[in-house]
Structures are given as C-alpha cells and as structure tokens.
N, C-alpha and C positions, 0 to 999 in steps of 0.2 A: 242622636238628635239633641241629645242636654248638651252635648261639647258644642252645637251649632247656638244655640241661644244662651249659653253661658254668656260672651262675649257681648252680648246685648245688655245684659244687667252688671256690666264692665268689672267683672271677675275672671281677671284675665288672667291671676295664677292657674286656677283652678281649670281653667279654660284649656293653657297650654299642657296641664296636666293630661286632660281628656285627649287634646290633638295629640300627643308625643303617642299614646297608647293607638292609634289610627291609621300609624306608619305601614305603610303596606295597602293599606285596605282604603284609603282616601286621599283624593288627588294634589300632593304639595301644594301646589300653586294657587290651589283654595285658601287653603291655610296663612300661606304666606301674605296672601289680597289684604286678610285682616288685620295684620301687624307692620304694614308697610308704615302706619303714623309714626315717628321720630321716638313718640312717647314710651312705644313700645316695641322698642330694641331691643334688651334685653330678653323678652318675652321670643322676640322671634331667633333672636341667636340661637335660646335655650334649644327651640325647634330646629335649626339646621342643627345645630351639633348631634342631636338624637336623629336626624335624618341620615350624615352620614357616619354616625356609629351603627347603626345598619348595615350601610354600603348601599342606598336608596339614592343619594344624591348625584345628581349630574354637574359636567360643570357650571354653570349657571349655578346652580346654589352654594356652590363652592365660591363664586366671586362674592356671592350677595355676601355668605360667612365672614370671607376676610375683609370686606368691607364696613361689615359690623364690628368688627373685631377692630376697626382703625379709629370707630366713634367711643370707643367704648372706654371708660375713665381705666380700665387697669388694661389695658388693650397688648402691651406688650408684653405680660405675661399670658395673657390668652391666647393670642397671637402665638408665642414660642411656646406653648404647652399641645395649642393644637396640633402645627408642622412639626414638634416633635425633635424642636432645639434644645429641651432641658432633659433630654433623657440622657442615662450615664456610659448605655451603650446604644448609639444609635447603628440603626439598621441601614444599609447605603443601598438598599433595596424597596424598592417604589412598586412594587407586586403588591403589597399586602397594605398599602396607607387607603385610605377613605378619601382621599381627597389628589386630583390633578397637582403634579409638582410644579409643571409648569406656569398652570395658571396662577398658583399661588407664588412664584416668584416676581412672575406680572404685575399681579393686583399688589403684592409687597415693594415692587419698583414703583409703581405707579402710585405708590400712597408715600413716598420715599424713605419707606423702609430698608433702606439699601442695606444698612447690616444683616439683617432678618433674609432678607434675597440671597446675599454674598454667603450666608453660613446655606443657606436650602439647597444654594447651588451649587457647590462645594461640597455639599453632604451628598445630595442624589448624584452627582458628577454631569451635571450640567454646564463643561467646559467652556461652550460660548454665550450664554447668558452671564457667567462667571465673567469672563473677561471684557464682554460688553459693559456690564457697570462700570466695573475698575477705571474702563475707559472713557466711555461715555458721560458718568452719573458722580463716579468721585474723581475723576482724572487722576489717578494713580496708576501713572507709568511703570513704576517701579514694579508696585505687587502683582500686576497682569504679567508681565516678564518674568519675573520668580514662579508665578504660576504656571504660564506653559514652558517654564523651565524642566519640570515635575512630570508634565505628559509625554506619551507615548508621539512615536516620532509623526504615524498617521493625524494625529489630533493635535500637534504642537505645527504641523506644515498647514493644516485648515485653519490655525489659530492666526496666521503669518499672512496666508492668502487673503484673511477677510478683515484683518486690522494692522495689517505690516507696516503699512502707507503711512496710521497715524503713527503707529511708534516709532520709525524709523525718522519721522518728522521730526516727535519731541523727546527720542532717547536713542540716535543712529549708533554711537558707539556700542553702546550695548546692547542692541537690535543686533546688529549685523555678528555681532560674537555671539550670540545665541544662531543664527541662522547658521554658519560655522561650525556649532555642535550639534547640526539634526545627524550627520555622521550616517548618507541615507547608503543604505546595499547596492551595489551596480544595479540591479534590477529595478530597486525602488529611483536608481537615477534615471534611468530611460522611462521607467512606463509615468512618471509624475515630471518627466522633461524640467529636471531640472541641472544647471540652475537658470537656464533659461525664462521659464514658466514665473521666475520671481524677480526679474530685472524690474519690469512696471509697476515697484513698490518704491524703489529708487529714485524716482524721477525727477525730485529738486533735493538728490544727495548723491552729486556723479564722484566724490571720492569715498564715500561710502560702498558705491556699488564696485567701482575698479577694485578693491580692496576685497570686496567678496568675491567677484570674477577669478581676482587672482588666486584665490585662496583654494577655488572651487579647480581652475585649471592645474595648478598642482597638488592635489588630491585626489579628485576623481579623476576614473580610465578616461583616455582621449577617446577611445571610439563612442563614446556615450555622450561626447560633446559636441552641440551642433557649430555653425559656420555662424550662426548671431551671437555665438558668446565671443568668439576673436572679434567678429568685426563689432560688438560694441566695445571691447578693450581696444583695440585699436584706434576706435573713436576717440575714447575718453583718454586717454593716452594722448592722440592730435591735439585733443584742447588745453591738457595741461600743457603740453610743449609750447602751444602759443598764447598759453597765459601768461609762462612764466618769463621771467629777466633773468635772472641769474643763472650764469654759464657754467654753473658748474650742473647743478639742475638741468637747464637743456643739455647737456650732453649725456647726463644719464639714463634722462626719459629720450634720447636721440639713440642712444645704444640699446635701451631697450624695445625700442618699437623696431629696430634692424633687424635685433633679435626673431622676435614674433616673426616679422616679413620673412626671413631666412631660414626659418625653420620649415623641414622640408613635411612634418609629420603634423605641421597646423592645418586645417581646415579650411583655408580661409576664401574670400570673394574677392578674389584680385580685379575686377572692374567695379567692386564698391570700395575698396581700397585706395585703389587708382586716385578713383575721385573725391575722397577723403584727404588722399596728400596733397593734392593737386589746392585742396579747397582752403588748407590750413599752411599750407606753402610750406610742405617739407619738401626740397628738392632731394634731401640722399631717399628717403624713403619712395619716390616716384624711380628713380635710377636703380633702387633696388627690385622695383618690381620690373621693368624693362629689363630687367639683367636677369632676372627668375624667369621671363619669358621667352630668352635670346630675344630678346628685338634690341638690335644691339645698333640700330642704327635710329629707332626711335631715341636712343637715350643719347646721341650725338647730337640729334635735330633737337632736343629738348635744350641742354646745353648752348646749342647755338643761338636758341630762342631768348636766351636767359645771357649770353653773350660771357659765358664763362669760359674765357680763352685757355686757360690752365686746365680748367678741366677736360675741355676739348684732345686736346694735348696727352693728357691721363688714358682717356677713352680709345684713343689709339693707341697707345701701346699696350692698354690691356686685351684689348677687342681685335686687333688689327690684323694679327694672324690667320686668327680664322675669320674674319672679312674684310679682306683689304680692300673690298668697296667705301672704307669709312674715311683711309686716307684720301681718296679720291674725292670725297665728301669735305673731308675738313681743309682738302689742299684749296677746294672749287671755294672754299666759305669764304676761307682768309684772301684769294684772289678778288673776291667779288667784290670785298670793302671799299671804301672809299679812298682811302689810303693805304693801297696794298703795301708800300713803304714802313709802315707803321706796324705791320707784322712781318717784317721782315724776318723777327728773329724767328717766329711760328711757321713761317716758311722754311725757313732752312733747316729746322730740328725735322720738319716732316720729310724735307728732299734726303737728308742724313742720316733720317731709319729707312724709309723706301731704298735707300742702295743697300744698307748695311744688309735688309731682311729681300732685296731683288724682288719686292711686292710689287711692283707697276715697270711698266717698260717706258723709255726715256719720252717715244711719241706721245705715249697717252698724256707725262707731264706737261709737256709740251704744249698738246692741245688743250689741258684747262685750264694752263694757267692763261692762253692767250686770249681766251675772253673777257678778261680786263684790260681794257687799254693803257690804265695807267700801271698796268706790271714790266718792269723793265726785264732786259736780258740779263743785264747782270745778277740778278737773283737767279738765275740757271748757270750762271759763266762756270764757276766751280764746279760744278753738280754734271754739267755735260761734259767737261775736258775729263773729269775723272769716270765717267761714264765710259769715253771714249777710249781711254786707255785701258782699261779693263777688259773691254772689248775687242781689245786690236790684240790685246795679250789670249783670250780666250780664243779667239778665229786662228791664233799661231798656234796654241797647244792641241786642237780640234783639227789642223791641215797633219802634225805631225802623227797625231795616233791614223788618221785613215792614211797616212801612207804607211805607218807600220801593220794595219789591219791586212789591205789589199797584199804585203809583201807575207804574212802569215797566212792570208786568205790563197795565194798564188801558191806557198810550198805545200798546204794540205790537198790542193787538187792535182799538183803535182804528186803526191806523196798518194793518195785516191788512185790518179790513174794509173799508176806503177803499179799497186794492189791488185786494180784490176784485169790488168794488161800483161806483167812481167812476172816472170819468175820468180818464187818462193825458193830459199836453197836451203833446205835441212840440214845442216853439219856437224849440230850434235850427237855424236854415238851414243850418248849416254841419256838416260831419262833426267829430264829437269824436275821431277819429284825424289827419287829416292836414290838419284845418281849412279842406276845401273848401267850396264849396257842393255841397248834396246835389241828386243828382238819381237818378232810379229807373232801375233797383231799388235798393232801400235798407233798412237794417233799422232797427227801431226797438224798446227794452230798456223793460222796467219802470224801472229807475234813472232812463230819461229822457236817457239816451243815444243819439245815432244814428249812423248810420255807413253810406260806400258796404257795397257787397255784399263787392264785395275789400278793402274795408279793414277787414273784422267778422272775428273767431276760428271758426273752424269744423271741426266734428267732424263724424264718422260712427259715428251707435250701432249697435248689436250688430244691429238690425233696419234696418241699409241708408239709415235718416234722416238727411238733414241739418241738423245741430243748430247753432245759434250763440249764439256766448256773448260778454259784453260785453270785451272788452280790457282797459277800464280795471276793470270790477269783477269780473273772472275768479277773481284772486288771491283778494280775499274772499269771492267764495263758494266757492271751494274749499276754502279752511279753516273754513269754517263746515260743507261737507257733511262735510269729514273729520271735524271733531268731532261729527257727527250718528254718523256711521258709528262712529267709537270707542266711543260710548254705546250702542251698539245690543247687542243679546244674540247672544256667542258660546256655541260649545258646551260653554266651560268657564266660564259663567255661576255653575254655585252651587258649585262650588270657588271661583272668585275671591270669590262672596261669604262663604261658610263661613269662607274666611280669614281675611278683613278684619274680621269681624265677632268672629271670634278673638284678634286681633293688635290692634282698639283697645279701648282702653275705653267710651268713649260707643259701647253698642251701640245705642240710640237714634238716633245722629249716622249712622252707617252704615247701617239700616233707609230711615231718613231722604232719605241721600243717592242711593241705588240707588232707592228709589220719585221722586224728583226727578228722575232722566236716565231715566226709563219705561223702566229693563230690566226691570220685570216686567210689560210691557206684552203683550195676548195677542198682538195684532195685530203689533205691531213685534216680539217677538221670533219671529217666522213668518218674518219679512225678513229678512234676512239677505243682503250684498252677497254675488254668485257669485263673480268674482272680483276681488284689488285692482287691476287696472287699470283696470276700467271703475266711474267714481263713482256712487254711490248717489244717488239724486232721490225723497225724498219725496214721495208723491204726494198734495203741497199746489199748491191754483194760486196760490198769490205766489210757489212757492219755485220753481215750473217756469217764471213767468214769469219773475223775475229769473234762471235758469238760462240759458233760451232769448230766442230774439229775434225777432220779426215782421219777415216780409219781406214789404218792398211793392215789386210790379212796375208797371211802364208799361202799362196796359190798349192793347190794339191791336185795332181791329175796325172793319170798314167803318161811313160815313158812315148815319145813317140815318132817314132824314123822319120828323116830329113826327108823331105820332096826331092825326086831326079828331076821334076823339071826348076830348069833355072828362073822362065820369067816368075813363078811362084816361091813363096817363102814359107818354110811349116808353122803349123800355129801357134809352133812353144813360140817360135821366134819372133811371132808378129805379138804377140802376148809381151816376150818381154819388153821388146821394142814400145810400145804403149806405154806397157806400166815407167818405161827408163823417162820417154818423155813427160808424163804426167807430172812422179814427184821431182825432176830435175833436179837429179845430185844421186851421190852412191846410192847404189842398193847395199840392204843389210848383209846378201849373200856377196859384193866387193869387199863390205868392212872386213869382212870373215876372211874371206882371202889374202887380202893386206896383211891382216893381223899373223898367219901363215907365212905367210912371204919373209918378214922382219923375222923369224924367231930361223929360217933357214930351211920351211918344211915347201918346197916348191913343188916338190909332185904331190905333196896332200894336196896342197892348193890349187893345181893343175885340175888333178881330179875332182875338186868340188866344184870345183867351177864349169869346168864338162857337164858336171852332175845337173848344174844349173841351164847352161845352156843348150843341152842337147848333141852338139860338136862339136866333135876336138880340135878340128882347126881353127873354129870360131874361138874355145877356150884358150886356146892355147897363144891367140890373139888379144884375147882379154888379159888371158894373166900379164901377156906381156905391157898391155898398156899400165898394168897396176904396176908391174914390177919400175917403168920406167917413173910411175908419177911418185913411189916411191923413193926411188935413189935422185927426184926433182926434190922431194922433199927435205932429204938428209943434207944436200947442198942449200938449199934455204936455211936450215938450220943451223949450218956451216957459218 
C-alpha cells in the first residue's frame, strides 16, 4: 500500500522502486495507468524492462517498451541493448529472449528504425520481414537479391513467389539469373510446378521470361514440363517474330519456333498453337502443324486461301503420293480462276507429274478441268495425245502376254491331262540317288524318277502313312506348295484385301490379282493348312503324285500249276498281267533277263524267266520277245 500512495506525494523514483518489487503479485496494467503522463517515461520503461527480465510481459508491453525506447533521448542504444544488437556473440535463437522478435521488428519498422529491423531480422532469420524492408522501406533492390541469394532453396522460391513481380520489374536481369540458380531436384520441380507456377511474375518482362523458359526447358526433365510452358514459348516467340524487321532475326526466331513445332518429344497444344500462328501470321508455322496432323489437304486449302501458287505447286509434290486427291484439288483451283490461261504454266507442271506418277486417270482430267468454261483444249492437247499413245502401246504389250499366258496355260493342262490319263514309262534301271541298279522294293515318282526303298525321302503324315517324296524334286515342290499355301485365304483375308485395294491405285489391278491366286475361291478358302509344319497337298492327282511315290515290292507266293481249263488264266498270270499294265514298261525280272541274254547265258535266262512266269512256253515266248528287242536294239545302235 506505500508503493500505491508514494506516487501521490510525486516520488516516483521511490515509487517505481516499490512497483519493480510487485512483479508477480500486482496487476501490470495498474501500474502502467500511472506513468502513461509523457513526463514519466522514463519511470515506466524502467518498469517494462524489470517486467520482462522476469518473462512476465506480454506482447503489449513489449510495443509499449519499444515505443518508449523510440522517445527516449539515448533511444538507440537502449533500443540495440535491449533486442540484443551489441552483444559479441549473438544468439540466433528466439527461445530464451523476453521479448516477441516479431513485434519488435514491427514497432522498429514502424518507428523507422529500419537498421535496427534489418539487423533483428537478419539475426532471428526472419527471411521475409528481411526482404520486405529492403524492398518496401529502403528500396534496395540489390541487397534483397544478395540476400535470398544466401537462402535455402524452400525460402529463396517463397522469397520470388511474394516479391518476384517487384524485382523482376526493377532488377529483371539479375532477377531471372537468380531464379536460374534455385537449381530445384526433379521432385522439388513437379511438386512446386515449376517453372510454370512463376511465369505470372513476368508479366510486363516477356523477354525476361522466354529467356527463363528457355533456360528452364533445357535443364529440367521434359516429363516434369507441363503443355503451358511450350505454349507460352511459343507465344512469346509469335510476338517477337512480329515485332521484329530484320531478316536475318526473323528467320532465326522462324527456325526456331519450326524447331519447337517439329519436335515430336514437346508437349505442346496444337489447337492453341493453331491459333496463335494463324493470329501473328506465321504461315510455315500453321503448315507445320497441318503436316504434324496429315491434314495434308488443309495445308493446300490454306495456301489456296492465301493464293501462294508456288507453294501450291511444293504441296503436291510433296504430299501428292500419298494423296493424290490434292492434285485434283489444285488442278480444280487453277481451272477455276478467272483466267485459267494465266496458269497455264501450273496447269501443265500438274498434267506432267499426274502422267509421270499415273495419279489420276485421263477422264477424271478431263472432267475437272471442264468446269471452267474458259479452259481451252489446248491445255490438254499434249497431255491427251501422249496419254493416248502410251495407252495404245500398253493394250499391245497386255494383248501379247495373254496370248502367251493362254498358249502356257493350254500346254500345262495339256501336260495335266497326260499326267492324268497316260502312261508313266520307268526306263531307268539304275536308282537316280546312288546310281545302282534297282531291284525291289523300289519306288517309282511321277517326274520319272526311281529309287531303292532306302534310298527314297520318307515321311510320316499326321494319319500314320508312309509318304515318299522324290530327293531330287522335293525342293521344288515344296516351294511350289509353299506358294500354294501363301495364296490360300487366311483369316485376315479382307483386311489384307481392303488394304491393298486402298493403298494402290489400279483397283482393277488388285481385284484382278486376288481373283487370279483364287482367294475368293469357296472351296479353297474352307482349306486352310492346320498347322505350318505339316504341308498342304491339294487334293489334285498330278500334284499328289509328283508329292508321293509308288512303291513296288517283290511279290512272294508259292509255286503254282497252270489251270487246264482254257477260258481261265492261273493267278500267277493274271497277277503278272496286272502288275505288267500298271507300271508300263519292263519289269525288273525282263532287266535281268536281257542282261543274260547279252552276256550269251540263254537258258539261265530261259529258266528265270519260267521261274517268273510259271510256263515254259509262256517263257520261252518271253525270252523270245527280249531276245528280238535286243538284237532291235544293237541295230539302233548300229
């Protein structure tokens, strides 16, 4: 109660003596009521400072402090004594001060203490109060820059975010080369979207920003780059092109923005592009994006719009190939004009690739050009005579191959029905692999080939038979079934023809050629090989005989007496009779005989052939026939 009535008898040392001792135990703001008068500042500073060397003060008494501390004649030493600017090792740790740093950076900006602010903030690492001064309070471009030069990459991108705008405004060069060196991890580029996320700092510094776009697309991964950083390069790219005059400059920034468009690994928005060229009148940049899209006949109607005959002209021969709807397009344009005359020469350069490349057939000329009336004939005079003879020369080379076709086509069915029909004649004694003499079992080919048993090719088909195939003409018919089998109808039959019949131009020719290998045959396409290791075998007889091969065995069967009746014949002899017509031409046991006969052994020969035939007077008829085709033969060779 003396500290409460001190201050009434105006002993106000003694007073604030009393209140310093009360801390704790008596309500500040009591205290403070009484020394609010001017007169006694001093008195009350004395009282905050002992309030928060406690740690009793809140912030409120901490403004009221540095307030006082701004009236007060040595203010700037008290001021830097209290925030703890003249210590020799200061503490960069704000845990253990008595007093809010923030506030007192405040109340120090606001009293324009900005040194005093710039060092607390600085010292506590109050990075954007720091750079707000700089910026705000002394305009020091420079030292804010140097400063978040210094910070960590997290706190020097929030520094950019919330002040980029003004410095990029009043220090762009050396803005954007700091922004350059945040140097952020692929991670930190996607999850902080940049540098998308810092374009709208740019916004009255569009070569400032291209310059960092650029910088940014060759550095950082493309998949981290979204489709608004091309299409704002692209933009700002359009504008310099149509800012600039000099030609050597547009063509740089002309190759450069082709560049961009052409590259197949950009990202870009080809209908925000579109209408960016369209809007700054690049015409190659509009033609490069119809040619990125095939629309290959948008960039002829574009040209025709724009009435760029030359280039018209360009576009068909580059494009024309694969759509020669364009010639038709560009023949129909230059007809239509007013003076079809007056393109004359564009006329004729397109009549003179159309024959050279046979893209359009003569009518279809014909018909577009005559929708202008004032197109004359003469502009076709050359074009149709030499049409005509070319014409009259292919209908004469096309009359002579089908009559040599049908004359080919006439001796293989000729040469088929012999196959079918006629006799086969075996004459070789000797096997055509290993050049023995044959003896049975033995096989015998349509080609005319023969061969032991083991010296013949032999398979096992799918059904357990044993198949034999010639040696020597295996190879070709094997590529003869293979090319049967490739002509035959798979399951992607009218897609491959739907194609083909898209992709040439004589659709005639492809109709043509597909009813020629009978894939639209009902029968052959039902057939269909199961799988490719086992070969396909039409089921023709020439092609199964020259496939396979006859085997003839050694008949073996007891001896057995001639029949006494006459209208019957014994079995041996209706046996051999069979087998003599079947393979027409000697038997093995004739060869044997002959070979007898010649050396002078006539009754061995007698008797093996008895042997064979059962009897002697039959033999003995035989031998004679051998004997005489024998001494036929020696006078042939005579």
């Amino acid at each position: 109660m003396q500290s409460i009535k001190v201050p009434l008898r105006n002993e106000y040392e003694t007073a604030t003596d009393q209140y310093c001792k009360t801390i704790g135990f008596l309500e500040p703001s009591y205290v403070i009521k009484k020394f609010l008068d001017s007169q006694h500042i001093d008195h009350l500073t004395r009282y905050l400072e002992e309030l928060h060397r406690e740690k009793l003060a809140n912030t409120d008494h901490t403004t009221l402090l540095l307030n006082c501390y701004t009236k007060h004649p040595d203010r700037i030493n008290r001021l830097a004594k209290f925030i703890g600017l003249n210590e020799t090792s200061p503490s960069t740790s704000d845990v253990d001060l008595s007093f809010d740093v923030d506030i007192a950076i405040d109340v120090c900006r606001q009293a324009n203490y900005f040194d005093e602010a710039l060092a607390l903030s600085a010292k506590y690492r109050r990075h954007d109060k720091y750079i707000k001064i700089q910026i705000e309070n002394k305009k020091d471009y420079d030292k804010a820059l140097t400063y978040i030069q210094t910070l960590k990459f997290d706190d020097a991108l929030q520094a950019f975010r919330n002040y980029g705008k003004t410095l990029i405004n009043e220090q762009s060069q050396l803005t954007t080369k700091l922004l350059k060196q945040l140097n952020p991890t692929p991670q930190q580029i996607e999850q902080e979207q940049l540098p998308e996320s810092l374009i709208n700092l740019f916004m009255n510094n569009p070569d400032e920003l291209l310059d960092y776009l650029e910088y940014a697309v060759k550095q950082y991964p493309k998949e981290h780059l979204s489709t608004t950083v091309y299409d704002t390069i692209l933009e700002l790219l359009l504008q310099k092109y149509n800012k600039t005059n000099d030609k050597k400059e547009i063509d740089r920034i002309s190759h450069q923005i082709l560049t961009l468009l052409q590259d197949s690994k950009v990202d870009i928005d080809v209908t925000r592009a579109m209408v960016a060229c369209q809007k700054y009148n690049f015409k190659a940049g509009v033609i490069c994006l119809y040619d990125k899209a095939k629309l290959y006949q948008q960039i002829l109607q574009y040209q025709m719009d724009n009435k760029d005959n030359d280039e018209i002209l360009a576009t068909c021969r580059k494009y024309g190939e694969d759509d020669p709807q364009l010639w038709i397009q560009a023949l129909s344009y230059f007809s239509k004009l007013k003076s079809a005359d007056g393109c004359r020469k564009e006329i004729q350069q397109i009549l003179k690739y159309i024959d050279e490349k046979d893209l359009l057939s003569p009518l279809l000329i014909i018909q577009t050009l005559s929708n202008n009336e004032s197109t004359s004939l003469d502009l076709l005079k050359d074009y149709l005579i030499r049409k005509l003879r070319c014409e009259q020369t292919q209908i004469e080379k096309d009359q002579t191959e089908i009559r040599r076709f049908r004359q080919e086509s006439g001796d293989i069915v000729k040469k088929i029905k012999a196959l079918e029909t006629g006799p086969i004649l075996c004459q070789d004694p000797k096997c055509s692999a290993c050049k023995m003499d044959l003896d049975l079992p033995c096989i015998h080919f349509f080609c005319e080939h023969s061969f032991h048993e083991h010296c013949a090719y032999a398979i096992e088909s799918p059904t357990s038979e044993i198949i034999y195939e010639c040696p020597l003409c295996s190879g070709d018919n094997r590529k003869w079934l293979d090319l049967i089998n490739n002509q035959r109808v798979g399951k992607d039959i009218h897609e491959t023809f739907h194609r083909e019949l898209d992709k040439q131009q004589d659709k005639f020719g492809v109709v043509a050629e597909f009813l020629g290998r009978r894939l639209f045959d009902i029968n052959m396409s039902s057939e269909a090989p199961k799988t490719a290791k086992e070969p396909f075998v039409p089921k023709y007889e020439i092609a199964a005989g020259l496939h396979k091969g006859r085997k003839v065995e050694k008949f073996v069967t007891k001896r057995l007496r001639p029949s006494r009746r006459t209208h019957k014949k014994s079995k041996h002899v209706k046996f051999v009779r069979d087998l003599v017509r079947e393979i027409v031409g000697f038997m093995p046991y004739e060869r044997r005989a002959m070979e007898l006969m010649k050396v002078g052994r006539d009754k061995r020969a007698l008797k093996y052939v008895k042997a064979r035939l059962g009897s002697h007077q039959r033999a003995k008829k035989k031998r004679d026939e051998l004997q005489a085709a024998i001494i036929a033969q020696r006078k042939a060779h005579k």
